[in-house]
C-alpha positions in Angstrom: 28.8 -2.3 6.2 26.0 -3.3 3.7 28.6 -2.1 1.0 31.2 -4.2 2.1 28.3 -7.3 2.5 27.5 -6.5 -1.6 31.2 -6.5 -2.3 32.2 -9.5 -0.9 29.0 -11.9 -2.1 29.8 -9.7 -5.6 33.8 -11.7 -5.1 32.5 -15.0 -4.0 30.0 -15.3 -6.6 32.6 -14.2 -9.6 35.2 -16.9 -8.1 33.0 -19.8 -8.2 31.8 -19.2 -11.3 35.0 -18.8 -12.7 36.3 -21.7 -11.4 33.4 -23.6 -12.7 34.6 -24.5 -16.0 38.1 -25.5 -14.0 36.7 -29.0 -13.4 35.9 -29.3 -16.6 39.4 -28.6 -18.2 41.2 -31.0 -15.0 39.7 -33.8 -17.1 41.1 -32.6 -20.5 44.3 -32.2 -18.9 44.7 -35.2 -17.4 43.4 -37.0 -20.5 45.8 -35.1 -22.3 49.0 -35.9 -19.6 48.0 -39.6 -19.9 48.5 -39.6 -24.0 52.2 -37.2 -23.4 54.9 -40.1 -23.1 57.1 -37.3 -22.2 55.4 -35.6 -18.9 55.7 -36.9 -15.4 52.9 -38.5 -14.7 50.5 -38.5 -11.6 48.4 -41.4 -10.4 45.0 -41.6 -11.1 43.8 -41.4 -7.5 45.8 -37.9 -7.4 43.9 -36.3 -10.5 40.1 -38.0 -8.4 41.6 -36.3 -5.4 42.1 -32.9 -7.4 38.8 -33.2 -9.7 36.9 -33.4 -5.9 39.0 -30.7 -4.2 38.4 -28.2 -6.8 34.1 -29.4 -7.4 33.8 -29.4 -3.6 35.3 -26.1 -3.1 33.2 -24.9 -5.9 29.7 -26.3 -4.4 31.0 -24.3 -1.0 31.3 -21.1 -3.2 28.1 -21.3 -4.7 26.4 -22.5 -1.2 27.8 -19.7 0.1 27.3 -17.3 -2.9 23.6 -18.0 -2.4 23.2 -17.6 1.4 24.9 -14.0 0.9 22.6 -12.8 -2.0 19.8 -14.2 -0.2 20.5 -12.5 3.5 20.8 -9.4 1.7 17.9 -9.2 -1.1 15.3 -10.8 1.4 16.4 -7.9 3.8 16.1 -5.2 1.2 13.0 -6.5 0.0 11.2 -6.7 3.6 12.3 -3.2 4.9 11.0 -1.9 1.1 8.1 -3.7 2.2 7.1 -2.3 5.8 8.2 1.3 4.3 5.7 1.5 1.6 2.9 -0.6 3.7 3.8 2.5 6.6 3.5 5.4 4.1 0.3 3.7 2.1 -1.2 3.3 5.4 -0.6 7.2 6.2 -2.0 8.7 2.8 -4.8 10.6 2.9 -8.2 9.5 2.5 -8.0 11.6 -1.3 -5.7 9.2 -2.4 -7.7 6.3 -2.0 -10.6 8.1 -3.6 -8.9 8.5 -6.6 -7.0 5.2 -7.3 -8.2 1.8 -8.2 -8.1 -0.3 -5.5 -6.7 -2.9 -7.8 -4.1 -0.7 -8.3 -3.5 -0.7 -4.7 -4.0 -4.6 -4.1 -1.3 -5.3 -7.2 1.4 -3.5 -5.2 1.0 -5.7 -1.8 0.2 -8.7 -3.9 1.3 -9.4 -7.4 4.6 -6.7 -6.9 5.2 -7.8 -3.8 5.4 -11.3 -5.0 7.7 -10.1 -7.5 10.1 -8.5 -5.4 10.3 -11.5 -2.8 10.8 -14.3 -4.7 11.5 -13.3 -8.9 13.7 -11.3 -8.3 16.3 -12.5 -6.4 15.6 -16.2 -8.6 16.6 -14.4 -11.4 19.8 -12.1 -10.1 21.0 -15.6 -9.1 20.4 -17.1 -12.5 21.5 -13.9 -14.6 24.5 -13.6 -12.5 25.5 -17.5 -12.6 25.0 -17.8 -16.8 26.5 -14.0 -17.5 29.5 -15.4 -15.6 29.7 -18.9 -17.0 29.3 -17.3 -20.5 31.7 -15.2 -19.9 34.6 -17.7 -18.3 33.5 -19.4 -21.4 34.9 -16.7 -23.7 38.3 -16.3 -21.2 38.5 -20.0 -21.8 38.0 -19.7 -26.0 40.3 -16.6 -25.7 43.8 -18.5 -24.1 43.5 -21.6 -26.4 42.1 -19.5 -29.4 43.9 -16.2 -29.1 43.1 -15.6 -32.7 39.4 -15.4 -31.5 40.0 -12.4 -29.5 39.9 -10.3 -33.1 36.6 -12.2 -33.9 34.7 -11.5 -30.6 35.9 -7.8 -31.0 34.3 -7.3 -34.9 31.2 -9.0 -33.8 30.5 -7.2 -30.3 28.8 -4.4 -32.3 26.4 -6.3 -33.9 25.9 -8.2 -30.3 25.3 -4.9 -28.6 22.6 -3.8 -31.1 20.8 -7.4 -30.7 20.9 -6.8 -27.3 19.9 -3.5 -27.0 16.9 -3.1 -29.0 15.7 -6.2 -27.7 15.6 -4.9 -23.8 14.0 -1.4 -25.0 11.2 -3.4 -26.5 10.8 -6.3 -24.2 10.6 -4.0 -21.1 8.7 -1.5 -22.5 6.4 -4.2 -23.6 6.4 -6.0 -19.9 5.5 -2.8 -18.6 2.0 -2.6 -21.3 1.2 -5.8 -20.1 1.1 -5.0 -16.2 -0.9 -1.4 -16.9 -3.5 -3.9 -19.3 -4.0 -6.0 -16.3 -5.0 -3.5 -14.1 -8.6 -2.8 -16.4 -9.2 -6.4 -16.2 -9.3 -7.4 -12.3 -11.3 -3.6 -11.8 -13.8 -4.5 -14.9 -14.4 -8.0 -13.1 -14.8 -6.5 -9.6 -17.1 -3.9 -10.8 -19.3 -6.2 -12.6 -19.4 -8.5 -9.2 -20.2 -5.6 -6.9 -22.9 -4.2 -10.1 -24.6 -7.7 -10.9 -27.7 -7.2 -9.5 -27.8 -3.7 -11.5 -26.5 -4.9 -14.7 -28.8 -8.2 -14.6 -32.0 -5.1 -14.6 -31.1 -3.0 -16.7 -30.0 -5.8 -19.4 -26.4 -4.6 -19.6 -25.2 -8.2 -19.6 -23.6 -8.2 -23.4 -22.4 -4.8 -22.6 -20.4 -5.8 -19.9 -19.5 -8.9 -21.5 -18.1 -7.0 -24.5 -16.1 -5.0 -22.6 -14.6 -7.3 -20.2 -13.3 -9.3 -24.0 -12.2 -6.1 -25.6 -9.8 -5.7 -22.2 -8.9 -9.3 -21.9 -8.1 -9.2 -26.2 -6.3 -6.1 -25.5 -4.0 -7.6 -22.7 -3.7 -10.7 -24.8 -2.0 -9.0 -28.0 0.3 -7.3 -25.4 1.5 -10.9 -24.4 1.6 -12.1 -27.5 4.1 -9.4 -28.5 6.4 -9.8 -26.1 6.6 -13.1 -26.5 7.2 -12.8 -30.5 10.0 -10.3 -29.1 12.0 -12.8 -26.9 11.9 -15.3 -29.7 13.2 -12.7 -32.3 15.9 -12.7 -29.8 16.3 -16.1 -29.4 16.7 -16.6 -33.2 19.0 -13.8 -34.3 21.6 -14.9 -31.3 21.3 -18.2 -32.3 22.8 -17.1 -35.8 25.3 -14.8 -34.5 26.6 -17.4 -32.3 26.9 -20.1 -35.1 29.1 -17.2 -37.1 31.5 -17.6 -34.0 31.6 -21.3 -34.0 31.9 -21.5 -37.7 35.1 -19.2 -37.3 36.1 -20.9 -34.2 36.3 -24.2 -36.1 37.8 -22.7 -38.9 40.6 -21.3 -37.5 41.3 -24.5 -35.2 41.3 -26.2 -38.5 43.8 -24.5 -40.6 46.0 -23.1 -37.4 46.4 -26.8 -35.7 50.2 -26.5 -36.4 50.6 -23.6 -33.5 48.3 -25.3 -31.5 50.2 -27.5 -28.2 47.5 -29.7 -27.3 44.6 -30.2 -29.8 42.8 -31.8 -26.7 42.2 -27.9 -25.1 41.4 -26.3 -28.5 38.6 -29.2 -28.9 37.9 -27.9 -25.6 37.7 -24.5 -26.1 35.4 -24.8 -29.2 32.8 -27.4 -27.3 32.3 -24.5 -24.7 32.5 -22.0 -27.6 29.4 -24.1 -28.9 27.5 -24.2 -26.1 28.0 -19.8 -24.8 24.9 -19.8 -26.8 22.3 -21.2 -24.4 24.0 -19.3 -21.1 24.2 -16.1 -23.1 20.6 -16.6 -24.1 19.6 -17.4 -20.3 21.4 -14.6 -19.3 20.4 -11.8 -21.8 16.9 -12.9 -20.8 17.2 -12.9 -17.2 18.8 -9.1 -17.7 15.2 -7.8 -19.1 12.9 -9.6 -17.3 15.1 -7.7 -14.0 14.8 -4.7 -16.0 10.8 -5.3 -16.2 10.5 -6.7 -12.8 12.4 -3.3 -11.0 9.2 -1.8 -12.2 7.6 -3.3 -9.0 10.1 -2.0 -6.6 9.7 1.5 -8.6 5.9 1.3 -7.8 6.5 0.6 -4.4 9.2 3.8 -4.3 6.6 5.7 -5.3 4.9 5.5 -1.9 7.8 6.7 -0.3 8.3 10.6 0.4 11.5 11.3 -1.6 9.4 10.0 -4.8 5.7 12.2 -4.0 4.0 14.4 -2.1 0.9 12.1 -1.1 1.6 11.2 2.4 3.3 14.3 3.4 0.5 16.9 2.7 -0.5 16.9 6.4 3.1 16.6 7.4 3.0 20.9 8.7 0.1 19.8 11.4 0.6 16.6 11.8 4.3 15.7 12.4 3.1 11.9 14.6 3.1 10.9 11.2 6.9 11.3 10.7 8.0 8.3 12.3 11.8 9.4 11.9 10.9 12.2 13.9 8.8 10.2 16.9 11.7 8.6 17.2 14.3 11.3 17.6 12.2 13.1 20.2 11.6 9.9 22.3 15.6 9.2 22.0 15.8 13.1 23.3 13.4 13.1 26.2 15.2 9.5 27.1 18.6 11.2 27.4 17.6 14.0 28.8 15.9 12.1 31.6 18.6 9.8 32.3 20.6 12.7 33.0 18.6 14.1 35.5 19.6 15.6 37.9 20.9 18.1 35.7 22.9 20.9 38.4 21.2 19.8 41.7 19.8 22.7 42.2 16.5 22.6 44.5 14.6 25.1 45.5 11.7 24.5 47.6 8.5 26.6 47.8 4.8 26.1 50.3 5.8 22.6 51.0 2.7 21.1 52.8 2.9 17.4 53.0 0.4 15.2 54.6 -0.2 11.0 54.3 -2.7 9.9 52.0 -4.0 6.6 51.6 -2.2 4.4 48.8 -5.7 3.3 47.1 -7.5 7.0 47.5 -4.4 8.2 45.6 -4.7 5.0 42.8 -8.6 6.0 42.5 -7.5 9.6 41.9 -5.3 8.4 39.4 -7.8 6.4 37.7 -10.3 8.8 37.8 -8.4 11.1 35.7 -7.6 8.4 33.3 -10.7 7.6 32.9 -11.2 11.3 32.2 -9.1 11.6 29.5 -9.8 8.3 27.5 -13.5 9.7 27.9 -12.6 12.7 25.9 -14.6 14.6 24.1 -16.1 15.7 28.0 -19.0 18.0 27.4 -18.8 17.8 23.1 -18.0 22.1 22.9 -16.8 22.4 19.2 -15.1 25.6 18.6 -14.0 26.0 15.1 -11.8 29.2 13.5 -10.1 30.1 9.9 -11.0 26.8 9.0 -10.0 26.0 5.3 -9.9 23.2 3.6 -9.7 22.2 -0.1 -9.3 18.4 -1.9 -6.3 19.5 -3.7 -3.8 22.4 -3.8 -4.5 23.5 -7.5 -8.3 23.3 -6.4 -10.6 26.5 -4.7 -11.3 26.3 -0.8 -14.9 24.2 -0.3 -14.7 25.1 3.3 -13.5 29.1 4.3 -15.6 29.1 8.0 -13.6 32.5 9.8 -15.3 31.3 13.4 -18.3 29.2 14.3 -18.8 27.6 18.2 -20.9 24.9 19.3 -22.0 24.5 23.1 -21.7 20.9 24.1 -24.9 19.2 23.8 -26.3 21.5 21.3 -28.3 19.6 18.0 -27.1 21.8 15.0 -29.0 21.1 12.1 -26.6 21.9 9.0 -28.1 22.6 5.5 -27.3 24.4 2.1 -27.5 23.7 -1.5 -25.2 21.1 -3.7 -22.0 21.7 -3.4 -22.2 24.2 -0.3 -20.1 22.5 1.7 -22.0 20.7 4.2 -20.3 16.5 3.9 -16.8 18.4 3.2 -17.6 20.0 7.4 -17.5 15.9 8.2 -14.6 15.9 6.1 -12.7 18.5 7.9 -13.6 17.6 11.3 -12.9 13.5 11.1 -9.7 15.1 8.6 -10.7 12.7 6.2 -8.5 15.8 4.2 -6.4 17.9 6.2 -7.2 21.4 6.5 -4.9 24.0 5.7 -2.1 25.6 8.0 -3.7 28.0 10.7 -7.1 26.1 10.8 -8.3 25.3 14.0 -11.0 22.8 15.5 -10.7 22.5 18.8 -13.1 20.4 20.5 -13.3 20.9 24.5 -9.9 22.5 24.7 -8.0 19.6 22.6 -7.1 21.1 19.0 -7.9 18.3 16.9 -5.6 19.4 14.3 -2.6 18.2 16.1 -3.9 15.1 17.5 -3.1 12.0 16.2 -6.1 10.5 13.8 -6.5 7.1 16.2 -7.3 8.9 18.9 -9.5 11.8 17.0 -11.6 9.4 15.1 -11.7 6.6 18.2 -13.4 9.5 20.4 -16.1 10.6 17.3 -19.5 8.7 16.1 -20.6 9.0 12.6 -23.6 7.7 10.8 -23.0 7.9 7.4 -25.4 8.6 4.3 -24.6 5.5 3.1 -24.3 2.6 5.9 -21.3 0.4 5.9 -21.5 -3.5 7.1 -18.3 -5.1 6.8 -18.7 -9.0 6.4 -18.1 -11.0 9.2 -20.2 -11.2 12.4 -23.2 -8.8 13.2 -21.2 -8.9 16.5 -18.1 -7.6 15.0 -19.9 -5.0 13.0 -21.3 -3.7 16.2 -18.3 -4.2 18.8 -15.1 -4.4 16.4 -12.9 -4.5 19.2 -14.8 -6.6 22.3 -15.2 -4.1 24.2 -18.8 -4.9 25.3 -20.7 -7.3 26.4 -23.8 -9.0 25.4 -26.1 -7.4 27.4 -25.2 -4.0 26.4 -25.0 -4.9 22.8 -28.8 -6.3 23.2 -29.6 -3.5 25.4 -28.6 -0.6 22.2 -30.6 -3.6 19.8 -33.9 -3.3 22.0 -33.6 0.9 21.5 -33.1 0.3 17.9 -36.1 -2.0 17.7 -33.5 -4.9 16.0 -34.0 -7.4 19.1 -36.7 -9.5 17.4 -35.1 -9.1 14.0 -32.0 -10.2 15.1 -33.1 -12.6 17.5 -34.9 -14.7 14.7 -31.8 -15.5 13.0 -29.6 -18.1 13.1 -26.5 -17.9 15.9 -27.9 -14.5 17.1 -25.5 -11.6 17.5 -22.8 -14.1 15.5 -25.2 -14.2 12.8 -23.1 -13.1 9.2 -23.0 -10.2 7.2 -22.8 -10.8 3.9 -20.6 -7.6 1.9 -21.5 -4.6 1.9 -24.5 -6.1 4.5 -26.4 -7.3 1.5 -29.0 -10.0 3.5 -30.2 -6.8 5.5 -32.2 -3.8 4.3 -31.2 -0.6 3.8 -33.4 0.5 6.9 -31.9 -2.1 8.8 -28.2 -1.1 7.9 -29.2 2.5 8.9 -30.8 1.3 12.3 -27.4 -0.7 12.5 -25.7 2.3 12.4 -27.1 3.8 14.8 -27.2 0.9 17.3 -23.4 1.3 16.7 -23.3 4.7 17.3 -25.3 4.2 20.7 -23.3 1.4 22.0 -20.0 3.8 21.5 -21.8 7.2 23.5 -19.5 9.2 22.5 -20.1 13.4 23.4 -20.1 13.9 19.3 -22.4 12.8 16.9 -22.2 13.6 13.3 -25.0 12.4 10.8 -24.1 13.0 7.3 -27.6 12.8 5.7 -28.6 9.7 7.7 -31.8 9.5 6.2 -31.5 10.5 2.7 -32.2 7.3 1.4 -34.8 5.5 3.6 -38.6 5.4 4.3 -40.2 7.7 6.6 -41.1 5.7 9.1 -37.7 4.7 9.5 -36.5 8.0 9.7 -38.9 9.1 12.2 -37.7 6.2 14.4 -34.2 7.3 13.7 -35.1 11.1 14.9 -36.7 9.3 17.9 -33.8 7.7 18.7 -31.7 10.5 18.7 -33.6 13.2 20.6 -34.4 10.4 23.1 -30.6 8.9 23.5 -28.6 11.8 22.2 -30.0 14.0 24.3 -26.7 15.7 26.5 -24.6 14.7 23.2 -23.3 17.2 20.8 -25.8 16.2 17.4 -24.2 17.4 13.5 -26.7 16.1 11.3 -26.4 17.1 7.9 -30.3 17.7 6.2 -32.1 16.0 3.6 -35.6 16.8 4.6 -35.2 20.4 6.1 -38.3 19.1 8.4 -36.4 17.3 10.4 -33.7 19.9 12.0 -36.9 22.3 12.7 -37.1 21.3 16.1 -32.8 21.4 16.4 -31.1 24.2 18.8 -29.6 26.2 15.7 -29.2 26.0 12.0 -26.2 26.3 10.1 -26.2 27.5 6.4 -23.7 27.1 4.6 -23.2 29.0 1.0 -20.1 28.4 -1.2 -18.1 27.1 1.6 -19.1 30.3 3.9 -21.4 30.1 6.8 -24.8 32.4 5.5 -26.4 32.0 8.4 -26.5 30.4 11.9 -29.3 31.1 14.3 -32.2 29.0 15.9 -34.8 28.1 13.5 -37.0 30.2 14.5 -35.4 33.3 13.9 -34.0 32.5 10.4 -37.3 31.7 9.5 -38.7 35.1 10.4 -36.4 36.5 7.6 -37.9 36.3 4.4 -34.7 37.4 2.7 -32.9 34.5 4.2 -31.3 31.6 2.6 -32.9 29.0 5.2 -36.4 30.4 4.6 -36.1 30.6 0.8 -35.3 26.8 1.1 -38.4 26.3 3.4 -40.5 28.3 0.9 -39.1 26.0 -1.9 -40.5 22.4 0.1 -43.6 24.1 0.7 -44.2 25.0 -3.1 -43.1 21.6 -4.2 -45.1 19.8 -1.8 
């Protein structure tokens, strides 16, 4: 059906503007019929009545010429849309580490721009002038047949014009969108950086390098443009060679002509294919170019990469094809029920129970489930995980389990593995094929990410405000009220802090939380974490970066609130785990050793008590 939708706005846009110069030559004609003495002549109200038949039957082509290529482009261009904002929002996490975020931003914003509004504007206007250019020359043609031989010699040397123009322009067009790219990351770098650059006296640095971009872009444009009005010059001089002959060969062939009115005709149009050839030659590159967006935005798509589909083996809820096929099974094949009538009926005890005990019973087990993780048992087995395929394994764990409501302190050296254990378990990356990390009996692997990472708590090395309300940073979704969110403050010893600024818990957050302290953001964090009480907690080196008062109040708060919660915390001081259930050590990836503190430091030889021995000797 969408062929047969292209096909027939494809006929009703080459009829009207075919029959746009026939207006036109109604005039000549009549003029013409008025100065024959010999043919029958109409009145004048006739030729109006004709001249307004044939311009209002044009006007409804092109009205509805333009509704059709509109319908159609503007539905193309929002299913394009939803597809690639679907698979972007379904890459993994890698892929946002490793692009721009400009780069990102361009394709929802400057290409989506592109694909919405430029180009169908300029299919309409290419299509429209290639056409009128075109009845133009059909026109020239059947008053000047000796032209035919003329636009045949000189096609060639059109072709070529035409030709090296578009590889250069596009090529161009497509420089100038990659030079852009440096300039908005160079500016947002320098924003986020000022404060840094301002201390260390970077500031002519930075400047230099945001002109050398900005020069660098602005050659680009300057070429392109030089380019378009090559073209514009060399066309104009090929099509003054076809006028020049036109006029020639009107002059000296007027004898064969029948009505000098419609050669005049033909070379006035002749004269003027210039500009609509111009326009549409134009138009032709500049869709060439602007198809680069939808090609950007194709390369979200599956069939184009391999980005979004690298968890596809263990996470088919991603496929959305799929989702639906198995809900349009499972429909069918209950609507069909009964399927034989077969019944067979086994210890059938019945007995009345009260409506609400059985609705409590019901939501009791809700509840149940949407408080998963229970008891916070991790059980974890031929884990593997690596950040891309060509890469080694950072994780290779054979079997490790966690008892629910154990604190497992987790340590190693750089590069042992320990944040890429958060990784695995929030599957920031997805682990490969066969790992498993089940987590009080649900395998997380196969479980769809809002509902893994809704049910886990993080507090991250580096806290992360968003701006907005302190309110929103704490409860995103409203889920609690005021006096829980004060209660989790007053633990946090925030209450006073908070309190003393303006609107309270609506107070802003500036980005990135810059009118608070790092301590504060941390203590934030945590207050976060608290007001969620989930059964895991992972801390990936909470404290790293904060004073030690801070972090003594942060260990407070956790062995004092945390206490029947499952506690990952990720070491930088190796004092603070000491007093934890178990230590995990982690070597290369493998686990070296996991025992309670006290035994691992009873082995000399060990890797834990070698790292102990290293504090001591530096302290």
């Amino acid at each position: 059906s969408n062929i047969l939708w292209m096909v027939l706005t494809c006929a009703v846009l080459v009829v009207a503007q075919i029959c746009d110069p026939v207006a036109d030559l109604i005039l000549v004609i009549w003029a013409d019929n008025e100065q024959d003495k010999s043919a029958s002549h109409h009145s004048s109200y006739w030729w109006i009545t004709l001249w307004c038949t044939i311009f209002l039957f044009i006007a409804a082509l092109r009205l509805v010429s333009g509704l059709l290529i509109s319908g159609w482009l503007s539905r193309a261009a929002f299913h394009l849309n939803m597809k690639t904002l679907y698979y972007t929002l379904r890459a993994p996490m890698t892929y946002y580490d490793t692009t721009p975020k400009s780069a990102i931003l361009n394709r929802f914003t400057k290409d989506t721009n592109i694909i919405d509004i430029d180009i169908p504007f300029d299919i309409d206007i290419f299509s429209s002038q290639l056409l009128i250019a075109l009845s133009y020359i059909l026109i020239v043609c059947i008053f000047i047949p000796q032209m035919i031989v003329i636009f045949i010699v000189i096609s060639p040397a059109f072709y070529y014009l035409i030709d090296a123009y578009r590889k250069s322009y596009v090529e161009l067009v497509r420089l100038c969108i990659f030079g852009l790219d440096p300039i908005t990351s160079i500016f947002s770098e320098t924003l986020i950086g000022l404060s840094s650059i301002r201390a260390y006296k970077l500031d002519a640095y930075f400047k230099n390098l945001i002109h050398a971009r900005i020069s660098r872009f602005t050659n680009l444009w300057y070429n392109r443009n030089s380019v378009y009005l090559w073209f514009d010059c060399y066309l104009d001089i090929l099509i003054d060679f076809v006028v020049i002959a036109a006029t020639i060969l009107g002059f000296y062939a007027r004898d064969s002509f029948t009505s000098p009115a419609l050669v005049a005709f033909a070379i006035v149009y002749l004269n003027i294919i210039s500009g609509h050839l111009q326009v549409a030659m134009l138009q032709l590159v500049w869709l060439e170019s602007e198809f680069g967006a939808v090609q950007r935005l194709l390369w979200y798509h599956p069939s184009h990469n391999n980005i979004v589909y690298e968890a596809n083996p263990i996470n088919p809820e991603y496929t959305l094809e799929q989702q639906q096929q198995q809900q349009q099974q499972r429909r069918q094949k209950h609507e069909k029920w009964p399927y034989y009538g077969h019944i067979k009926i086994t210890n059938l005890k019945l007995r009345y129970r009260n409506t609400l005990e059985q609705q409590q019973q019901q939501q009791q087990r809700r509840q149940k489930h949407e408080k998963w993780p229970y008891y916070g048992h991790i059980k974890i087995t031929n884990l593997k995980l690596r950040y891309r395929k060509q890469f080694d394994y950072v994780l290779d764990i054979a079997s490790v389990s966690i008892r629910g409501g154990e604190k497992i302190g987790i340590c190693g050296r750089t590069g042992a593995g320990k944040s890429s254990l958060m990784v695995a378990l929030f599957r920031l990356v997805e682990p490969e094929l066969g790992s498993s990390i089940n987590i009080d009996g649900i395998e997380c692997t196969k479980l769809g990410l809002h509902s893994l990472r809704k049910n886990l708590t993080i507090i991250p090395q580096d806290p992360i405000l968003f701006m907005g309300t302190l309110r929103f940073n704490l409860d995103p979704f409203g889920e609690y009220s005021d006096d829980e969110i004060w209660s989790v403050l007053r633990k946090c010893q925030l209450e006073q802090v908070i309190r003393t600024r303006k609107a309270a818990l609506d107070c802003r957050v500036f980005e990135n939380g810059g009118n608070f302290s790092h301590g504060q953001k941390q203590l934030i964090c945590i207050a976060r974490a608290l007001l969620k009480n989930t059964k895991c907690l992972l801390l990936d080196e909470a404290t790293s970066s904060i004073d030690k008062h801070t972090d003594h109040l942060i260990q407070a708060l956790i062995r004092k609130h945390f206490k029947h919660t499952t506690v990952l915390c990720i070491a930088h001081r190796l004092e603070t785990i000491l007093d934890y259930d178990r230590i995990l050590v982690l070597k290369r990836g493998k686990i070296a050793e996991f025992d309670t503190p006290q035994k691992l430091m009873q082995n000399p030889h060990g890797l834990f008590s070698q790292m102990i021995n290293t504090v001591k000797t530096h302290h």
